[in-house]
C-alpha positions, -999 to 999 in steps of 0.1 A, spaced: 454 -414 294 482 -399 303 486 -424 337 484 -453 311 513 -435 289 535 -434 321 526 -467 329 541 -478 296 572 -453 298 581 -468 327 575 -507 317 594 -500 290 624 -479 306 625 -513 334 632 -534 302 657 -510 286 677 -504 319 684 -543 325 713 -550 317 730 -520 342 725 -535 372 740 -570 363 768 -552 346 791 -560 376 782 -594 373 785 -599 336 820 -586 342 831 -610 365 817 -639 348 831 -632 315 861 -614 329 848 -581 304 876 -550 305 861 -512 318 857 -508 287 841 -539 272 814 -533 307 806 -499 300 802 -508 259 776 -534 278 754 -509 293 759 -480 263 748 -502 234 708 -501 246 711 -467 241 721 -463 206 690 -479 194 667 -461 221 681 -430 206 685 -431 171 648 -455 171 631 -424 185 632 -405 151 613 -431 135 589 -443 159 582 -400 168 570 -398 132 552 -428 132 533 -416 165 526 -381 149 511 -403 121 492 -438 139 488 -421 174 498 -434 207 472 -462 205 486 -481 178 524 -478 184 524 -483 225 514 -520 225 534 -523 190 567 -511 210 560 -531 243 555 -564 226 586 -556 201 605 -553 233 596 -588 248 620 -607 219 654 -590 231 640 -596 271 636 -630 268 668 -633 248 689 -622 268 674 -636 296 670 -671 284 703 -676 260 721 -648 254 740 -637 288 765 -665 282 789 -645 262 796 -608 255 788 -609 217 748 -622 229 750 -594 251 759 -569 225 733 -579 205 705 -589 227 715 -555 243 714 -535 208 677 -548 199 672 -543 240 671 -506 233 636 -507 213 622 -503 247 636 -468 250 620 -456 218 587 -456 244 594 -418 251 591 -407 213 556 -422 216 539 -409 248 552 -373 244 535 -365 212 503 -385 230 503 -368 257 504 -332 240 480 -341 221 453 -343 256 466 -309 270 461 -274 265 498 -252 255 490 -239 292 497 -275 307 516 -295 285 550 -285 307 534 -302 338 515 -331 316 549 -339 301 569 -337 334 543 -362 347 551 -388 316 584 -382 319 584 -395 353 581 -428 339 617 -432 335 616 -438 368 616 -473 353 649 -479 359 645 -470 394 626 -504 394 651 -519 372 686 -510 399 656 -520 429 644 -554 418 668 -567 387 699 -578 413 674 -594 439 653 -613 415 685 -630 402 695 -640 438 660 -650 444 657 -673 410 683 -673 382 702 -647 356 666 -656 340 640 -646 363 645 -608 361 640 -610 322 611 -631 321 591 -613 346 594 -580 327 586 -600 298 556 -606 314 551 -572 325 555 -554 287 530 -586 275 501 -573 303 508 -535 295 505 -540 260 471 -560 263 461 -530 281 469 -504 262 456 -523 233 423 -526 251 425 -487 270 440 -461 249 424 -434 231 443 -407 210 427 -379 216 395 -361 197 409 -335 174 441 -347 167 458 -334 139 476 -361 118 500 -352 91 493 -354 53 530 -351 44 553 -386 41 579 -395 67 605 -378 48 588 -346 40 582 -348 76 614 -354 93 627 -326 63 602 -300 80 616 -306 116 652 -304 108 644 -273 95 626 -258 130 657 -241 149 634 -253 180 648 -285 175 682 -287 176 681 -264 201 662 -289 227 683 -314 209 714 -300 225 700 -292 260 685 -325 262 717 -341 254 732 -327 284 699 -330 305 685 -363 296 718 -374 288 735 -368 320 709 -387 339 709 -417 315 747 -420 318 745 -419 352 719 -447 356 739 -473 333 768 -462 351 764 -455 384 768 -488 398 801 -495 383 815 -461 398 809 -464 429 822 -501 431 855 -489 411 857 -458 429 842 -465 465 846 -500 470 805 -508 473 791 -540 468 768 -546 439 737 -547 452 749 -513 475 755 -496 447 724 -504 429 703 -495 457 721 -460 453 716 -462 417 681 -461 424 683 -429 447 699 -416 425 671 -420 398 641 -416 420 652 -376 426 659 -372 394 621 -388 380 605 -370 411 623 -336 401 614 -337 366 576 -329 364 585 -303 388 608 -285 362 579 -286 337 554 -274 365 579 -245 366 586 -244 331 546 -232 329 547 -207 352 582 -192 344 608 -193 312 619 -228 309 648 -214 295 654 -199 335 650 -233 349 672 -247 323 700 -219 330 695 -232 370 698 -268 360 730 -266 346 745 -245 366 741 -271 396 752 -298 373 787 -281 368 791 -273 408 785 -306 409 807 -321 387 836 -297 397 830 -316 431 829 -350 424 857 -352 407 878 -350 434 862 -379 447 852 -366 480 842 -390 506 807 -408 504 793 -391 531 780 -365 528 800 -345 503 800 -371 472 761 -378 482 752 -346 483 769 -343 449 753 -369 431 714 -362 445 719 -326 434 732 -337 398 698 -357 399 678 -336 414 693 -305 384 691 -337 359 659 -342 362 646 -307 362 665 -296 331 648 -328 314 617 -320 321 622 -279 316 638 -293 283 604 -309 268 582 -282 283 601 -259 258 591 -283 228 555 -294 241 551 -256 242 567 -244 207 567 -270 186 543 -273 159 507 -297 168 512 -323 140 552 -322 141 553 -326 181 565 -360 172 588 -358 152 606 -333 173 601 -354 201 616 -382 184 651 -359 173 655 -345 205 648 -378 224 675 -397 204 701 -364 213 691 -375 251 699 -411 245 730 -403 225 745 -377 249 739 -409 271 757 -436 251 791 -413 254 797 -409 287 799 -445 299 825 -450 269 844 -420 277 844 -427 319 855 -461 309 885 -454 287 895 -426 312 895 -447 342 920 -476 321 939 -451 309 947 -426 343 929 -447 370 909 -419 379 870 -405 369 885 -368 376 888 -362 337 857 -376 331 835 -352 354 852 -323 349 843 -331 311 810 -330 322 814 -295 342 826 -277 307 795 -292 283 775 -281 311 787 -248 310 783 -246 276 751 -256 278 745 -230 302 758 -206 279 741 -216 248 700 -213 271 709 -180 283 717 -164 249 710 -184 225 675 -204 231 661 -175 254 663 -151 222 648 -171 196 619 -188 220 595 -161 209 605 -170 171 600 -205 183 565 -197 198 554 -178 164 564 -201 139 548 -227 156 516 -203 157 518 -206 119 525 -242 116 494 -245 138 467 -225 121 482 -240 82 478 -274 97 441 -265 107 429 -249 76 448 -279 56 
């Protein structure tokens, strides 16, 4: 079960991160501003984000078995948009890249399935593993640029379209929720009421903002950097893109393995310490190699890690039957704290000509965020751990 939810993670992360890579391109072609091409790339995650709430409490309610092939077949419409009709002009993009971001709202569904199949001892590792699967846009920056030069602007769209349809026959076919699973007798609103009200929340909310977020802004905006900033060619910069990615998905079942056998809090306070260093680096745009390389791989590497620590935190405190709907807040703060980057890098690179502003931006919220784990969230994660104790034994005797 859970190598069939990271299965569909990723499929559905490949189809979300499409539009990065060919970002360049679409630039070119329809002669977009830095703004206008990093609005491109941001506007899938809006809907990735804010969808998660929904589709979180809809999982906590139908299970993973019902909304996984629902999600990866809702996806295929916007693929095979944009692939067949709607790159033409920047307003299809827009839109075909709005509805795009459905495939994002995959993460709100595995995590709460995937809880559900592990004991509190193991759900930091379990959920590292799953979250691994957004090492789908690893496969996006790898193949999306090629497949264009090897067919059309189509042919990357419409074999991922063809992907999602296969997974979601699959899943319709393979996945179980699992035995015992407590669904919620409460409505959607009663429910999303309930977890608004855990401070467990928007405590992950916040870290996972900076976490999840960093490493999302970073993939959708990666490739334009280094061709603004370094000169690269496209398909250079997406291959670096990629590297980029694959530490980060590599490093984050690591942070929940440690996450299980330390405070995740502690691995959090780690994480974003090395994201500020590294920040504070590259924004004096040091040379490629090796200083602005080793810069980036040990933002991903601290990216990824502080994700996964992030969600070990809520897979281990949250409430059984509201794992969901947690999930689903604190996965749309990820996306979000994704969506503003690529806006902010792209205003202040037309505005001063430079990305230093930018990255030391992202030095001070990491520092704050650093902050905020150390005192804040490692006080009140025994509160955490006890109120979800109640919220677990109520649930049981309801």
């Amino acid at each position: 079960m859970l190598a069939l939810a990271t299965i569909g993670f990723a499929v559905n992360f490949w189809a979300w991160a499409l539009l990065s890579p060919l970002a360049p391109k679409f630039k070119d072609a329809l002669h977009l501003t830095s703004f206008q091409q990093a609005l491109l790339v941001a506007v899938p995650v809006v809907v990735g984000s804010l969808g998660r709430i929904p589709v979180g409490a809809l999982t906590d309610r139908y299970g993973g078995r019902i909304m996984f092939p629902l999600v990866s077949l809702a996806t295929i419409v916007p693929v095979l948009y944009l692939g067949l009709s709607g790159h033409t002009s920047l307003a299809g993009l827009l839109v075909g890249g709005f509805f795009l971001g459905i495939g994002g709202t995959a993460f709100a569904v595995g995590v709460p399935f995937v809880n559900n199949w592990f004991p509190p001892e193991r759900r930091g590792m379990a959920v590292g593993v799953f979250g691994a699967g957004m090492g789908g846009t690893a496969i996006s920056a790898l193949s999306t640029v090629k497949l264009v030069h090897a067919g059309s602007t189509a042919t990357p769209f419409v074999v991922t379209s063809i992907v999602l349809a296969v997974y979601a026959a699959l899943a319709a076919l393979l996945l179980r929720d699992a035995p015992g699973r407590v669904v919620p007798a409460q409505p959607l609103a009663g429910r999303l009421a309930a977890t608004a009200r855990l401070r467990l929340t928007w405590q992950a909310a916040v870290l996972y903002a900076v976490a999840f977020g960093g490493y999302v802004a970073f993939s959708v905006y990666l490739p334009a950097y280094l061709k603004t900033a370094y000169g690269l060619a496209q398909a250079d910069a997406a291959n670096r893109m990629a590297g980029f990615v694959v530490l980060a998905v590599v490093m984050r079942p690591i942070g929940g393995w440690l996450s299980d056998r330390i405070p995740a809090t502690r691995v959090l306070a780690v994480s974003l310490a090395v994201v500020a260093a590294g920040a504070v680096v590259q924004a004096f745009t040091p040379g490629l190699a090796p200083v602005g390389t080793i810069a980036f791989l040990s933002m991903a590497a601290a990216l990824g890690a502080g994700s996964g620590a992030t969600f070990a935190l809520v897979a281990q405190r949250a409430p059984a039957n509201m794992v969901g709907s947690v999930t689903g807040v604190v996965g749309a703060a990820g996306g979000l704290g994704g969506f503003v980057p690529p806006l902010v890098m792209g205003v202040v690179y037309e505005r001063y000509g430079s990305y230093a502003s930018g990255l030391a931006a992202l030095a001070v919220v990491a520092l704050g965020a650093l902050l905020l784990t150390v005192t804040v969230v490692a006080r009140g994660a025994g509160e955490s751990s006890r109120t979800g104790a109640r919220s677990t034994r109520s649930a049981a005797h309801v």
